[in-house]
N, C-alpha and C positions, 0 to 999 in steps of 0.2 A: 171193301166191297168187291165182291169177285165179278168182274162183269166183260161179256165178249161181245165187244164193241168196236168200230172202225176207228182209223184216226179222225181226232177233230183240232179244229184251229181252235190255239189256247190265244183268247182273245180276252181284253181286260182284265177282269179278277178271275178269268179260267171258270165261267159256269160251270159246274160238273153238275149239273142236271139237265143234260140237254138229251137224256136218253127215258124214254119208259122206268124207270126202275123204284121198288118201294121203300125205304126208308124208315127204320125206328127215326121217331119226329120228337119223341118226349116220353121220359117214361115216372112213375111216381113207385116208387121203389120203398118208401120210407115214411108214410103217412104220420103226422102228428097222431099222437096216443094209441090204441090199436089199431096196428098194421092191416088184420084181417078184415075182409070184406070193401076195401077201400084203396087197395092199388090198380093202376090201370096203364097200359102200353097206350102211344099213340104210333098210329102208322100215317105215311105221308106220301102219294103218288108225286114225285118229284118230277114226270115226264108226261108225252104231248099225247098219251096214248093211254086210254082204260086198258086195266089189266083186272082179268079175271081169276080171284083168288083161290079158290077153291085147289081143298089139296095143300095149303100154301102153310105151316108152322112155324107155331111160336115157341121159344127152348127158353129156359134160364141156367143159370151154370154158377156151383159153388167148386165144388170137385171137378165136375164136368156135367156137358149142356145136355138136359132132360126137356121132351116138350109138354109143355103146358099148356096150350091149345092147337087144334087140326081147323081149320078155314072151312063152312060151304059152300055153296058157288053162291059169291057177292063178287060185281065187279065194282070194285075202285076207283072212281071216274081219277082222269088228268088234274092235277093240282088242285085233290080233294085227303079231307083227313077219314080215318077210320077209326074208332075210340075201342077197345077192348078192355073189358074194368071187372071187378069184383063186384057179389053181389048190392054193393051200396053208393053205385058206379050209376044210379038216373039215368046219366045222359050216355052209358055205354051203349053201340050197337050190339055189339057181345060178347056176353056174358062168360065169365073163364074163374078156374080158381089158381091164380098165377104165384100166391107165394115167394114173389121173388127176396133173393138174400137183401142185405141191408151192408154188405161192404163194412168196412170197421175195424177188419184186422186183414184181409188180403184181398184182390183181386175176385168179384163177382163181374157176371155178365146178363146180357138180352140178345136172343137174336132172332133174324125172321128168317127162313129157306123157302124160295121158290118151295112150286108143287116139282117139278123136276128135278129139284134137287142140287139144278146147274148154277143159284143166283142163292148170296146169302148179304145180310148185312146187320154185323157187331155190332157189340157197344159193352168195352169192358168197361168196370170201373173200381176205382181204389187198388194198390198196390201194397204190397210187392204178388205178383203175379206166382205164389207159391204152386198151385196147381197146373201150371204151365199149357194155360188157357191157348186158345190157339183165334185170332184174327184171321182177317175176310184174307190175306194170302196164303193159310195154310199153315203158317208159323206162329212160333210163341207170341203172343201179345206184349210189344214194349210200349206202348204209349196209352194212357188210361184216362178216361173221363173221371172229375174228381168225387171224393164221396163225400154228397149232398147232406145236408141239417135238415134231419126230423121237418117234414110239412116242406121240404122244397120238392119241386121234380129236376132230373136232369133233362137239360132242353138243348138241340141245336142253335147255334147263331143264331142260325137263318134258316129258317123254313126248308126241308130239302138239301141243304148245303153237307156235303160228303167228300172231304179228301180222306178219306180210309184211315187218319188219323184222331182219336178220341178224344188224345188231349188239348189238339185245336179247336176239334168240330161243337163240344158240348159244353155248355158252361152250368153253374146251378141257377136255379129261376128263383126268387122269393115269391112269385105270383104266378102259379101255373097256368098253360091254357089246354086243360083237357079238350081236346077236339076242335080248336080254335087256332089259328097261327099264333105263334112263337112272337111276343117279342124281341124286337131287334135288337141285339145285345150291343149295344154303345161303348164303347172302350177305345176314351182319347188319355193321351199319357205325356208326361214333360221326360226328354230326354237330351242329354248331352248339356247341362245347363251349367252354366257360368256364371260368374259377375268378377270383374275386371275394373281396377281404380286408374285410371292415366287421363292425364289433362286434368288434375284434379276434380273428377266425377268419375261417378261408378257409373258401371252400365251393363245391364243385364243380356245373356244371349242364350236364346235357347230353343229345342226343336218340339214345336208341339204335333204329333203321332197319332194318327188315329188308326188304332189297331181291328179296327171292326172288319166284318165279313161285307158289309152290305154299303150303299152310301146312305144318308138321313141329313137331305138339305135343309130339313124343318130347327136341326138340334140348335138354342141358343148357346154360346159360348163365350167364356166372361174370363180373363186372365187377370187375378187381382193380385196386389203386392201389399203384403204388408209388412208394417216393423215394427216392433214393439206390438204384436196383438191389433196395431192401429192400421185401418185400408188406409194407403197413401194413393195407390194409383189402380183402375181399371184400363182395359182396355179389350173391346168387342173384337172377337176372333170370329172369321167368314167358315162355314163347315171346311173342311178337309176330308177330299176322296178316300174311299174306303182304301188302307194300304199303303197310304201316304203320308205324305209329312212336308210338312213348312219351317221353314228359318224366320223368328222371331227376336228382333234385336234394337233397344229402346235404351235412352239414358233413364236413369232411378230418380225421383226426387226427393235424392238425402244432398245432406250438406258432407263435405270432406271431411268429417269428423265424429260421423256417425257412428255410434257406438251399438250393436244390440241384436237382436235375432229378425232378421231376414225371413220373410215366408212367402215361395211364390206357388199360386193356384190355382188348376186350372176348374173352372163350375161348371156346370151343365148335366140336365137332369137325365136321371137312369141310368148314368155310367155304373156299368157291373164290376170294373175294379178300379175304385175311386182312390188305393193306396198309391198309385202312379202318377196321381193327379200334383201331388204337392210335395214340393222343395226347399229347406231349410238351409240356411246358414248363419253362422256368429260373423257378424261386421266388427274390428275393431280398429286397430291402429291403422289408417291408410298404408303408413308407411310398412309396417308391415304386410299388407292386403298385397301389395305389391310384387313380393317375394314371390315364385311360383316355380313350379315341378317343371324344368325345360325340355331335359330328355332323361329317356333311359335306355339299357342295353338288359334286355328279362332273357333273354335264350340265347348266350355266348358260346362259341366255342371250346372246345378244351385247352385252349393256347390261352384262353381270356377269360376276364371275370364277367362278372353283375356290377354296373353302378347305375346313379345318379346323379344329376345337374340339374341344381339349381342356376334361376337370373337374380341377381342382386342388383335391382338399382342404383344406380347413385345416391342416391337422395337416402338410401337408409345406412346407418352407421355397425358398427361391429361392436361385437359383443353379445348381440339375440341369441337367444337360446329360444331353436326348435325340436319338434318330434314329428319323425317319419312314421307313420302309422301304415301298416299293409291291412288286409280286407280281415285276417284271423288275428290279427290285436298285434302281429310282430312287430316291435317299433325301435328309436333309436334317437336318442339324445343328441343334439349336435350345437357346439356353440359356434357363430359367424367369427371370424378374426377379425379384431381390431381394425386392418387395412381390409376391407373386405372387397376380394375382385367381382367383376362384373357376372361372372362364371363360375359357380362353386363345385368340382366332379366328387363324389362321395365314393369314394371304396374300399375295401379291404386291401390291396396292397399297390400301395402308390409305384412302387419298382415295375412294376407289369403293366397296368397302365400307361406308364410314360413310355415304355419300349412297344407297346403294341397301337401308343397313337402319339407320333414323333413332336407333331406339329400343337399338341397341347401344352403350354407354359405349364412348369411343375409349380408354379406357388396358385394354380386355380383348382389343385387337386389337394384335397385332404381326407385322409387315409382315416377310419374310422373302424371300431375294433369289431362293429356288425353291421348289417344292413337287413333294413326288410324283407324277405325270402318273396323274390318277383318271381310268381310263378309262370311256368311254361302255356299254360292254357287261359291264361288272363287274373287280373287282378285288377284290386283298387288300391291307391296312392291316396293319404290325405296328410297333408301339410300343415300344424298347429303350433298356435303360439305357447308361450309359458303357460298360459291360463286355460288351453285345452280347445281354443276359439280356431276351426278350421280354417284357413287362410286359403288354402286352393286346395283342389284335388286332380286328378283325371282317373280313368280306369282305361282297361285293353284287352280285347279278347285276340290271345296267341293263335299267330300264324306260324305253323312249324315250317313252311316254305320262306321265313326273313331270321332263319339261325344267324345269329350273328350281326341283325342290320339294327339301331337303334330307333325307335321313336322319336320324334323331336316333334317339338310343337308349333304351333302358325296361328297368326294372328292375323286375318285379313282388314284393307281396309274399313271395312265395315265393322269390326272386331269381333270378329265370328271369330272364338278361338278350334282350331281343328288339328287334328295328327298326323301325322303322317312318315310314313319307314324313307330313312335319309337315303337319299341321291347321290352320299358324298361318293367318291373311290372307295376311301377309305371304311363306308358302311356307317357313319360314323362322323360326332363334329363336339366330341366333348371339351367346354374351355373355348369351342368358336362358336363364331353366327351359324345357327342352323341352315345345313342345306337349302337350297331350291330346286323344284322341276329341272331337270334339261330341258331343253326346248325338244318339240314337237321333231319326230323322225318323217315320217312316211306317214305316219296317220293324221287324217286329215280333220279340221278341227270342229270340234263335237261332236266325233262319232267312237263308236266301241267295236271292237271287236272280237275272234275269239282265238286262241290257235296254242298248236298241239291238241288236234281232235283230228282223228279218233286217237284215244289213248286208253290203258290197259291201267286199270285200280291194284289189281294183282298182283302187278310186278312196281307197284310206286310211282307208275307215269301218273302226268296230274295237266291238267289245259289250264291257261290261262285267260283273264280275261283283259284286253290292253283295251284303256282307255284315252282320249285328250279331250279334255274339257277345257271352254272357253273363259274360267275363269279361275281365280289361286285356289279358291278353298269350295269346296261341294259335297254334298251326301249322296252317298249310291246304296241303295238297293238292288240284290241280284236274285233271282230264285228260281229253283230247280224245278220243271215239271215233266212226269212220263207224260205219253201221248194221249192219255185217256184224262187228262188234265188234271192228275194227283198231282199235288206238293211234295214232293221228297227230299228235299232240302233247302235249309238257306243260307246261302254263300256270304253274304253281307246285309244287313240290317241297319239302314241310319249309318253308315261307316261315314266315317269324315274322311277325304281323301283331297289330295290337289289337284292340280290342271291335269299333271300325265300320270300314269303308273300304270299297275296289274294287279289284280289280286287271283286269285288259284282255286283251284276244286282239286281235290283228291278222290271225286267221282263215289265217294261213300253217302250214306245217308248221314241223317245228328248222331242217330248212334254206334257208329262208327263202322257200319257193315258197307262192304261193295256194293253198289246196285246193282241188277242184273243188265247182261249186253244191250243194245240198243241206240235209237235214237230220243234225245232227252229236248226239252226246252229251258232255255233260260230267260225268263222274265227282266229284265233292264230297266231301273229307275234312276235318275239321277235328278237334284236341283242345285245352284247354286248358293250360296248364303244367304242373297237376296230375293229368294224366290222369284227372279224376275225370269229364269231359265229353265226349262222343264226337259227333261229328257226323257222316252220310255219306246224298249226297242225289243224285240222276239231272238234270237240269236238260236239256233241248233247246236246240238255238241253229239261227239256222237261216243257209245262205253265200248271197246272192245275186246269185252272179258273174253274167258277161253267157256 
């Protein structure tokens, strides 16, 4: 949305409707059985102030955007809807013959223009954007509201809610509300989920996400576990802030010898994407269960390879035979040796290795004639027995600023298992106990900061973010906002991180473009494992393009 507005304070979830401005609200693009006479746009006064429409057009866009209705003077009161429908549209105010495409093979649109012509606001949807459609900043359209099934409309979150991007802002509605506000679209999700067998019991840990725009203290939420098809255990989850997320972490009531398929749930009514909801796994040999993905090295130097480390307990014997699975099926046979050490490193040439990490015993390395292709931009790891029953996994989205630093994994007291890029000198601790934090420098403990700002995307400067947190293992959330309270990127997501580090911006958008010069916000979220510590801080950064 194009709008010339002053700066405002990006406060909690960043209202972006704190200005007068009109808003496609809902639109019904694709009517169950004939289309004609029965689609309709909703408009949505998102601001504190009537605006008079008149003059003010409605476009739609296959090739490119044609208007299909001119406005006459109707003012729009503040935080009222306007319905414009087909002739079989009752409850339209009015009446239009809008014809809009139905999406299906590229990129259609809707848009409204001020009567001046100075205010517009999009809404592409379906892709690939062949016609090189052009969004509220004047450029091609990369982000797309999805294309809706026959009888749905496309709807915003939330009533008004507008970060300039389509594919966050709309979701599909199965229960339209022509002229009515918008259900609140619900979308809580399980992320980063484990289950770990030590102390002979298992124990489940994992982060329950509510991805929503909006808060809803009302939602009931119910975390059910089952095994074998059978509910073993519930447990009542309290609502989570829109945007956040909580550490959940409970012993399972299996016995150590639980055999069978694991299902964990989250319930709660009108979640719009309930795929996110539930987690599977095959429980079987404990002593296998145990085995697990310790580190890896995905974006080596030219000096060095790609491997993996495995933890082999004591307690399990040699001779297993596992498979490395990567995210596109690439996998890898490996049998445990007889003497099996505590530390297994996996690579293509043991000689390289041992000279590029001095202090790794050569009998914890074995040399193996492939490995899983770790991709540079992240991937998923899953670790399965003979019988195909996944034993552990982890996944990692690349950071091209840790070339060269390994992952290693962390188990906190609580048994939050979390990641994190090693500490060591050496980048690196294949065959040893993974790294720890160094202690705290100059930054003072629980706060964040920012530095290298102002920096230049152009030329490959990039700012960091340093944090110290008051406890081993924590989740941070970071997010980019211009001044006008758009979203433009997001730095970190649910990241599992430790007490100290950094993580980076390369000052680009997701899709890989610079942003333009300026000053930017960064939203700061952080919790500990135990949800007992909340962190959330405004930080400035500033782009110094040319």
């Amino acid at each position: 949305m194009v709008k010339a507005i002053g700066t405002v304070l990006v406060l909690g979830l960043l209202s972006c409707w704190l200005t007068a401005e009109v808003v496609i609200n809902e639109i019904m693009y694709d009517p169950s059985g004939t289309d004609t006479g029965y689609e309709w746009i909703e408009l949505y006064n998102n601001g504190n102030s009537d605006i008079n429409l008149e003059g003010a057009r409605l476009q739609k866009a296959g090739n490119s955007f044609v208007t299909v209705f001119t406005f006459p003077h109707y003012i729009l009161r503040a935080k009222r809807f306007v319905l414009i429908g087909e002739v079989n549209i009752t409850q339209a105010l009015f009446t239009a013959n809008l014809e809009l495409y139905n999406g299906g093979s590229d990129t259609d649109g809707v848009r409204y223009i001020s009567a001046d012509g100075n205010y517009t606001d999009t809404v592409l949807y379906d892709n690939p954007n062949e016609n090189n459609l052009v969004d509220d900043t004047g450029d091609t359209g990369q982000y797309f509201a999805p294309d809706v099934t026959a009888g749905y409309s496309l709807a915003r979150r939330v009533d008004g809610w507008d970060s300039n991007n389509c594919e966050d802002d709309f979701v599909a509605e199965t229960s339209p509300t022509p002229g009515l506000p918008n259900r609140v679209a619900i979308d809580y999700g399980l992320a980063d989920t484990s289950v770990i067998f030590e102390c002979n019991a298992y124990r489940l840990s994992t982060a329950i996400c509510n991805y929503s725009l909006a808060d809803c203290d009302s939602v009931t939420i119910f975390l059910n576990v089952f095994f074998n098809a059978l509910l073993v255990q519930t447990f009542d989850i309290q609502p989570v802030a829109a945007g956040n997320f909580i550490h959940f972490s409970t012993p399972l009531a299996l016995v150590p010898e639980a055999a069978g398929t694991l299902q964990v749930m989250l319930s709660l009514y009108n979640d719009v994407n309930p795929q996110n909801n539930v987690w599977f796994m095959q429980l079987g040999n404990p002593q296998m269960t145990a085995i697990c993905i310790n580190e890896l090295l995905y974006n080596p130097d030219t000096d060095n390879q790609e491997w993996i480390e495995l933890h082999i307990p004591p307690m399990v014997g040699g001779n297993y035979q596992l498979n490395l699975t990567d995210a596109a099926d690439n996998s890898v046979q490996i049998t445990l040796p007889t003497l099996c050490p505590e530390y297994l490193v996996l690579c293509r040439n043991q000689a390289l290795l041992l000279e590029r990490y001095p202090d790794c015993p050569s009998d914890y390395v074995l040399q193996v004639s492939s490995l899983p292709i770790l991709n540079n931009d992240g991937d998923i790891l899953l670790l399965k027995d003979p019988d195909g029953v996944v034993i552990d996994s982890m996944s990692y989205v690349g950071v091209s600023s840790k070339k060269d630093y390994s992952l290693e994994r962390h188990i906190s007291a609580d048994s939050v298992v979390s990641w994190h890029y090693s500490y060591a000198e050496a980048k690196a601790t294949p065959g040893q106990e993974n790294s720890q934090p160094p202690p705290p420098s100059t930054l003072e403990a629980g706060t964040v900061k920012v530095k290298d700002s102002p920096f230049n995307p152009l030329i490959d400067e990039r700012m960091s973010l340093q944090f110290n947190f008051r406890d081993i293992a924590n989740t941070i959330n970071c997010y980019v906002y211009d001044l006008k309270g758009n979203k433009r990127h997001t730095i970190a997501s649910g990241m599992s991180v430790g007490s100290f580090g950094e993580i980076f911006w390369d000052g680009k958008d997701k899709g890989g473009k610079p942003l333009p010069r300026g000053i930017y916000v960064l939203l700061v979220e952080a919790r500990n494992s135990s949800n007992r510590y909340f962190l959330r801080k405004q930080l400035t950064v500033v782009l110094a393009t040319n």
